[in-house]
C-alpha positions, -999 to +999 in steps of 0.1 A: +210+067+885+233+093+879+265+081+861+292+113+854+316+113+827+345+110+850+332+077+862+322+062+825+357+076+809+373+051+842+352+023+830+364+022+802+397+026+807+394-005+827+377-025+800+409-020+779+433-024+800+414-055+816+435-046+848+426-019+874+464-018+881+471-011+848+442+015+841+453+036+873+493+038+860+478+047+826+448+076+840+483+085+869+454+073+896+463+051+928+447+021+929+429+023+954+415+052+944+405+036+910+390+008+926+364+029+948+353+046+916+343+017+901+330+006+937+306+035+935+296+028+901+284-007+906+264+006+932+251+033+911+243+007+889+229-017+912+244-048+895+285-060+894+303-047+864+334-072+862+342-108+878+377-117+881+388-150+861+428-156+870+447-125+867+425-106+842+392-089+846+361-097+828+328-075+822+295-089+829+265-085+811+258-051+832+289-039+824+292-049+790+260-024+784+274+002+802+305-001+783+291+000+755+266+030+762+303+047+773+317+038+744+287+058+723+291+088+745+325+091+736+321+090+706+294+114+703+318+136+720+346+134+698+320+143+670+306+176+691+345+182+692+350+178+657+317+198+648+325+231+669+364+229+651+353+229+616+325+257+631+357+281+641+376+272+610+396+240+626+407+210+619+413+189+649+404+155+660+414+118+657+414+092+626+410+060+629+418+038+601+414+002+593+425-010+561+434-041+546+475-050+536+467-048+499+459-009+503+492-001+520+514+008+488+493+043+488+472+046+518+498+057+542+515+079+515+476+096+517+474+097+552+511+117+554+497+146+527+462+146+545+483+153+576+501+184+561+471+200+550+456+194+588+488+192+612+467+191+643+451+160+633+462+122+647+460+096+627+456+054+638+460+033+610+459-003+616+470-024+586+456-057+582+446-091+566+408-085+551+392-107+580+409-086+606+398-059+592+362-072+586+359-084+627+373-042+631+341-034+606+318-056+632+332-040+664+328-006+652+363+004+661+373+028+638+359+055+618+368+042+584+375+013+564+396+005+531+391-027+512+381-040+477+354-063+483+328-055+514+315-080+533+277-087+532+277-091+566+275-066+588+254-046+561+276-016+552+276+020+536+303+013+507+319+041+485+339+033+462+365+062+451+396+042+433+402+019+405+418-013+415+431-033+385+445-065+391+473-079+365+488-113+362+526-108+370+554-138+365+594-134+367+608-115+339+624-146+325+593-161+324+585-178+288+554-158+285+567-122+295+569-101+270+541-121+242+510-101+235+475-114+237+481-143+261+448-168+264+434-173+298+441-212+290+477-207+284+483-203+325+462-235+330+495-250+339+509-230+355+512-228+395+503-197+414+518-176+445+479-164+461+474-141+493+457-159+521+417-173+523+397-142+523+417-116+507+399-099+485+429-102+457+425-142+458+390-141+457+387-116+429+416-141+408+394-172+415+363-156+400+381-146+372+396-181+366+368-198+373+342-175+345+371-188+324+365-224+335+398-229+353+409-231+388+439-214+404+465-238+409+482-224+443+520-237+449+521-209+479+502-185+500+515-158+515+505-131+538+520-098+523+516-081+490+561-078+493+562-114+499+541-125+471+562-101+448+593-119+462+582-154+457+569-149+421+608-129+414+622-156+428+601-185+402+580-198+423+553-191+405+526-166+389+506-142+408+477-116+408+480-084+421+470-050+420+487-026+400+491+000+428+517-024+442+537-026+413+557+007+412+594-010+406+580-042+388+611-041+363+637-030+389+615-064+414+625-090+386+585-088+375+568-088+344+532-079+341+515-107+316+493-093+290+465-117+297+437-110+271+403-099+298+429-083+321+432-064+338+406-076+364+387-044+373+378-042+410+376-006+433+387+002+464+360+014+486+353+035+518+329+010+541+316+016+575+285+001+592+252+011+579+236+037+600+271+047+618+271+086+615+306+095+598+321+125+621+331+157+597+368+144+602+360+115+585+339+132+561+367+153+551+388+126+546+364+106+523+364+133+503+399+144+501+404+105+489+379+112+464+398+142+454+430+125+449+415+092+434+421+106+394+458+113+401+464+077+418+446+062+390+471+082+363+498+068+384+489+028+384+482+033+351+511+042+341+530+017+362+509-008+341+524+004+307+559+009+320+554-032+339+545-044+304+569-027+284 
């Protein structure tokens, strides 16, 4: 069996689109064309590589292991790529990122001044809720991930580079901004603004409430770091979020509680699947977000004291 690159680089195009129609307008192919490649491949391979179900295509079990052997050579192509630039002095190549909504006040800001420093670089950054970004983490669909609090499961390589420290915030007219030294128990009233199940912020606030023996009291969950912010503005309640995402607390209607045991100390951590073999783009970028980390963690630091002011 001799399978060509041509061939494996139409497969998969096919697996994505899950239409040959659609493959073909995207690879500028005819159909017909498309579809005797992949007529020639099954053969190859001896065995079917999709069944049709309604409108969409579907891989088999065949195919699904020669998609995912294509999917590996890719890869390991992109790496060679990515090797031989930073051999001639380069810096070339594709990022893919995956991080959860949490790390989007300074992540993007990152990406733009990694960028400068590499201009022939692309970047993919897909921003989303910490499951999403776990299933990503499972799939293997990205080079990197950004997230507080990796999962067990799939067992990881985690790196933490970032200090993540999580304040309780209320409205600025709330009867507690402004006091010093505020017991835990004082808030065991009060009602809470959370993120959704599964963000890493709500499960970092309910261990901290609960060493404290108290449970979080939610009045709302929302899906945003911007809405939560909003919400608690607004009265609806107290919150806990990171300080990163405080940079116009004051100007936001948003006082930052001076909870005695807060902040709650978490990091933000570089996490991809154990054994995965980072390429050197990715390498460079863990390390430039190492680099930057002490200046980002000046920076929330000093949104804390001006927040509590």
């Amino acid at each position: 069996m001799r399978l060509t690159l041509h061939q494996l680089r139409l497969l998969l195009a096919v697996s994505r689109e899950g239409s040959v129609t659609r493959a073909a307008q995207r690879l500028h192919l005819t159909q017909p064309t498309l579809s005797g490649q992949l007529r020639q491949l099954s053969e190859q391979v001896g065995l079917p590589l999709f069944e049709r179900v309604g409108r969409r295509l579907h891989l088999t079990t065949a195919g699904d292991a020669v998609v995912g052997a294509a999917q590996r050579v890719e890869q390991e192509l992109e790496n060679l790529d990515e090797t031989l630039a930073e051999l001639r002095g380069d810096v070339v190549g594709r990022l893919r990122l995956a991080v959860v909504s949490t790390a989007e006040t300074f992540i993007p800001r990152l990406l733009g001044d990694f960028r400068r420093e590499r201009p022939a670089v692309e970047v993919s950054l897909v921003v989303l809720n910490r499951d999403a970004v776990v299933r990503r983490l499972a799939d293997n669909l990205d080079d990197l991930y950004i997230m507080s609090r990796p999962p067990e499961v799939p067992v990881v390589v985690a790196t933490p580079f970032l200090s993540n420290p999580l304040v309780v915030i209320a409205p600025t007219h709330h009867a507690l901004a402004g006091r010093i030294d505020i017991a835990v128990r004082a808030l065991e009233d009060e009602e809470f603004v959370l993120r959704e199940q599964g963000s890493g912020t709500r499960q970092a606030a309910e261990h901290f409430f609960a060493a404290h023996d108290m449970a979080l009291r939610p009045r709302l969950e929302l899906g945003s770091n911007e809405a939560v912010k909003q919400a608690v503005a607004g009265g609806l309640g107290l919150s806990v979020l990171s300080a990163h995402a405080l940079a116009h607390a004051a100007d936001e209607g948003i006082a930052v509680l001076q909870v005695v045991d807060t902040p709650v100390m978490s990091q933000w951590q570089v996490v991809y699947p154990a054994g995965k073999r980072l390429s050197p783009l990715a390498a460079a970028f863990l390390r430039f977000l190492q680099a930057r980390a002490p200046e980002l963690n000046r920076t929330a630091q000093a949104r804390l004291t001006a927040a509590r002011r």
